[in-house]
N, C-alpha and C positions, 0 to 999 in steps of 0.2 A: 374670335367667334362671338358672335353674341345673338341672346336667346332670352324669347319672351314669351307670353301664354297669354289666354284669350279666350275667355269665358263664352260659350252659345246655348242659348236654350231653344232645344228641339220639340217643336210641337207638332202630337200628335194628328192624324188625318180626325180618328174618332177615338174615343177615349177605349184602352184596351186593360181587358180586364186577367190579373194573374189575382192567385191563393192568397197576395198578400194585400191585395187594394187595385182599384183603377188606376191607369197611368193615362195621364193628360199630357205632360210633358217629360222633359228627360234634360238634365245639365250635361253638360261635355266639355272639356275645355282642350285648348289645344297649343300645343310646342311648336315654335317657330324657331329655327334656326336660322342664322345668316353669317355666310362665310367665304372668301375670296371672291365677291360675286355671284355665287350660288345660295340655292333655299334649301332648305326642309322642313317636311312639316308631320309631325305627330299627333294622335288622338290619345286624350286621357279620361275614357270615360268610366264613370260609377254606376252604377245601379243604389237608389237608396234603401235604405234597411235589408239590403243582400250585401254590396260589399263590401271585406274587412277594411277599407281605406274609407270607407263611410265615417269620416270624424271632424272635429271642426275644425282643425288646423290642414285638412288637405289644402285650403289653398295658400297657406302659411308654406307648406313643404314646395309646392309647386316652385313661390315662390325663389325659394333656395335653392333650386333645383336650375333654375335657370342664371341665378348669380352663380351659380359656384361649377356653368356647363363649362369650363377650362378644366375641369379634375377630369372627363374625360368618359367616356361611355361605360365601362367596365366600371371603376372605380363610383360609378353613380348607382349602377344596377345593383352595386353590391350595399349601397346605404337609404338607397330606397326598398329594402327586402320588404318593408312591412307596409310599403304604399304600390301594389302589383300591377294599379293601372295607370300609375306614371312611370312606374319599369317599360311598361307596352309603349307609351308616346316616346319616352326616349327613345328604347329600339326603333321605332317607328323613324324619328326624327333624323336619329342620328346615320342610316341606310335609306332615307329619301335624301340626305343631303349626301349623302356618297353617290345617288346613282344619276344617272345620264338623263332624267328626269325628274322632278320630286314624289311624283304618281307611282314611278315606275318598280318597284321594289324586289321584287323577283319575276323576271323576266322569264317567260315561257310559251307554250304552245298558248295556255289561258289568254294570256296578254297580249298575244298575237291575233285573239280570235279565232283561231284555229280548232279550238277545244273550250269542251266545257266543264263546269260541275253542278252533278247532280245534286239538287236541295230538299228539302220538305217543304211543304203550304205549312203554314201556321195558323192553327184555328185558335182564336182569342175566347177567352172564358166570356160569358154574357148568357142572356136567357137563352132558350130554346129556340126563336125563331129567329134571332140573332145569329145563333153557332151555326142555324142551320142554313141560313143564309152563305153564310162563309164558307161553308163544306161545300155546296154547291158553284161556288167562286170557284173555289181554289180544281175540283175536277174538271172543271167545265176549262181552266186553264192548262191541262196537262198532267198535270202532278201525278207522279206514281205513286209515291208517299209522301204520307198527313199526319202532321203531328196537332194533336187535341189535347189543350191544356183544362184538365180537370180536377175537380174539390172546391167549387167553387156555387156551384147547383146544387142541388139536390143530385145525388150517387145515382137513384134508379133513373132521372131524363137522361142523366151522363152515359148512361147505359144502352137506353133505350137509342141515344144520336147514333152511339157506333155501330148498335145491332140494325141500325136503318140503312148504314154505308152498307156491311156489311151482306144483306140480305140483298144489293144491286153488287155491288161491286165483290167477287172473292179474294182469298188472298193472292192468287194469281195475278190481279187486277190492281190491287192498291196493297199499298206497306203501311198499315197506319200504328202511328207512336202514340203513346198519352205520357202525360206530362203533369203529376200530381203535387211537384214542386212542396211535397212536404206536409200537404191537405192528409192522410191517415191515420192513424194512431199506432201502437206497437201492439194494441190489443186488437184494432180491425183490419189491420193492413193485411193478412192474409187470406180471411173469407173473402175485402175483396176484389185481391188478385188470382182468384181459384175464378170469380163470376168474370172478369175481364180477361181473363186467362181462355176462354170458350167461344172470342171473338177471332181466335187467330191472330193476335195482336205483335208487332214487332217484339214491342219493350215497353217499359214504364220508367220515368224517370223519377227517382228520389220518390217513393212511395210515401217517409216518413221523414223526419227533421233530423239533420245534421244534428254528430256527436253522438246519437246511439249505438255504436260503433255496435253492442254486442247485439244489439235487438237487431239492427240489420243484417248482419251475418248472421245470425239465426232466419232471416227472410228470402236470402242471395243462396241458403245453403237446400231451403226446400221450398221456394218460389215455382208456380206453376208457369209465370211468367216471368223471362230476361230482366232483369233489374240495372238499371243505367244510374252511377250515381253522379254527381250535380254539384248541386251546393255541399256534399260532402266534402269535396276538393279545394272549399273556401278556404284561407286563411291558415295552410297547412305551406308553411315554406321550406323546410328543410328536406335533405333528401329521404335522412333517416325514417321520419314520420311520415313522409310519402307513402314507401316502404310499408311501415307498420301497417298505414290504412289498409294499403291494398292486400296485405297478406292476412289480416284481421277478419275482412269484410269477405272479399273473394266476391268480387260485382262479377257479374255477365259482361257489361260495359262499364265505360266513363267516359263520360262529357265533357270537352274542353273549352272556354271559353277565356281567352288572354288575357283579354281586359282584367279577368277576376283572379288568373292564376299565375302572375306575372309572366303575361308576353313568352313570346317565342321560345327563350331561356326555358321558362314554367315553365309551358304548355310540353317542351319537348324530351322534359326529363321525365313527367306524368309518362308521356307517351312510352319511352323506354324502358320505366320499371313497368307498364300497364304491358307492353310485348314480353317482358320476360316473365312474365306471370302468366300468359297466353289472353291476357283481359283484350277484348278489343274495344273501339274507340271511336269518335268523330268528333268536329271541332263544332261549333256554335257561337256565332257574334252575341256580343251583350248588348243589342240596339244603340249600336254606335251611329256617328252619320258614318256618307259615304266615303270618307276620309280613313277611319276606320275598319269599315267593313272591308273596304279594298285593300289593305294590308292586310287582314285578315284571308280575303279570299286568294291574294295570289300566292299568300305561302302555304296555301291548305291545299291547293292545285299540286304543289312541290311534292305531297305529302303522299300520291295518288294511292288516298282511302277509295275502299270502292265502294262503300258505305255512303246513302244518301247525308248531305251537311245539312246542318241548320245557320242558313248566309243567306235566308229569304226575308231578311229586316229591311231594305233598304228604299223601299217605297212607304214605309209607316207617317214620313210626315210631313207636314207642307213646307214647311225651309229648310231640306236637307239641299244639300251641293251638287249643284249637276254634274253627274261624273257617268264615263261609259259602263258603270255597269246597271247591265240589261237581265231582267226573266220573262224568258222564254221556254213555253211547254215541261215545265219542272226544273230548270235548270238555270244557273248561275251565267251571264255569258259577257265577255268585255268587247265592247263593240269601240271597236281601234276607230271608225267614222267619230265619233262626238266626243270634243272639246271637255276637259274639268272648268269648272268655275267657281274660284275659291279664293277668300277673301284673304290680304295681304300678301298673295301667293302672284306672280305675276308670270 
């Protein structure tokens, strides 16, 4: 077998703005398998200053990672604990190179086209006529639920956007999510989730910053509004402390996103202490290309949450990979007519 990796940098359509900075572009790099004549191919993407594999020897590890792909799938997953989104490209890699295509990963009604899943519109932080720009995109496209990433304005416009949706559209009409990524404090975060709390609002994610284990479970315990947590779940690998988090905190939800929580493995052990706790849940791409996103969305199809996903990243930028996934009227859809096009991949 032999395997190699391959640096891309994804740029964005317009510059998208989160709590922590503008994002212009996004690195990714990618696991190429090659074995009796067959391919595979893996996404190893990061998020910078969000995730714990954010350091400067990722591409040292990557390396080794592909000299030393003869120790074997298992035996990799378990020495890359501490690098979670090269855990996800290897699962990735090593289950495109098993299957009857390299795209095709878990095969189902989704992949068939048959079916679909339901997503969020994602409204990007930016001024006022900006967001509001967006909000009207994304309705005017279908979407039943909107997810609005906020702390990034001023609180009262961020208020004043939702109470505008709100005032046309009721919660009959639209699900809308906000998404605080961390923008609150322990001393404001709950006057104001008591004023966001009066929108009808799904949820909020991560109101406050990772590690305040007691100040959020003081917030999850008498929150006017469901509390989703996020970047909590960073950098948290064993089962134990899994465990601890969730019975500590006691979220409404948790947000799973692979890339950050290593892959499949992660994502589905979260899931299982998050059911026996009664927590529920959804999965969320970490703006992978379409290489990723689609190993993401066909094993979240497997998963049949019936919770709208957050898998609506795949249009963000101009040299992502043509690949059949299609949205359409809120929804995730793989459209079996159109060809992948994907470099080294034949």
């Amino acid at each position: 077998m032999k395997a190699t990796h391959h640096k891309h940098i994804l740029n964005f359509k317009r510059p998208s703005g989160t709590s922590r900075g503008i994002l212009k572009q996004k690195e990714t790099w990618f696991i190429y398998l090659e074995s009796e004549g067959k391919q595979g191919i893996g996404e190893c993407g990061i998020l910078r200053s969000l995730s714990i594999d954010d350091v400067p020897e990722y591409e040292e590890k990557l390396r080794w990672t592909c000299e030393n792909i003869e120790l074997g799938e298992e035996a990799l997953l378990q020495e890359l604990i501490e690098f979670p989104s090269i855990q996800f490209g290897v699962e990735q890699a090593f289950r495109s190179l098993r299957s009857q295509s390299p795209y095709l990963l878990h095969p189902s009604a989704f992949t068939e086209g048959k079916e679909a899943i339901d997503i969020n519109g994602l409204i990007w932080m930016g001024d006022e006529t900006f967001m509001k720009s967006q909000i009207k995109e994304k309705l005017s496209a279908g979407f039943s639920c909107i997810k609005m990433k906020i702390g990034a304005i001023d609180f009262d416009t961020e208020l004043k956007l939702l109470q505008s949706i709100r005032r046309e559209y009721s919660v009959n009409d639209i699900e809308l999510r906000v998404d605080a990524n961390g923008a609150f404090t322990p001393e404001n975060a709950l006057e104001k989730l008591k004023r966001l709390s009066e929108l009808d609002l799904h949820s909020i994610e991560q109101p406050i910053k990772q590690n305040q284990w007691q100040e959020m479970a003081k917030l999850c315990e008498v929150t006017p509004l469901p509390i989703a947590l996020d970047e909590e779940l960073i950098g948290i690998f064993h089962s134990e402390e899994k465990k601890k988090v969730l019975e500590t905190i006691q979220p409404q939800y948790i947000i799973l996103k692979p890339s950050l929580v290593g892959g499949y493995r992660g994502s589905n052990e979260w899931i299982s202490l998050a059911n026996n706790q009664q927590i529920d849940w959804w999965i969320t791409s970490a703006l992978e290309s379409n290489i990723g996103l689609n190993a993401i969305a066909q094993w979240t199809y497997t998963l049949q949450s019936k919770l709208p996903q957050g898998l609506g990243t795949g249009s963000l930028y101009t040299n992502n990979f043509e690949a059949p996934l299609i949205i359409e009227n809120g929804a995730l859809h793989y459209n079996t007519k159109k060809s992948w096009e994907v470099p080294y991949i034949k």
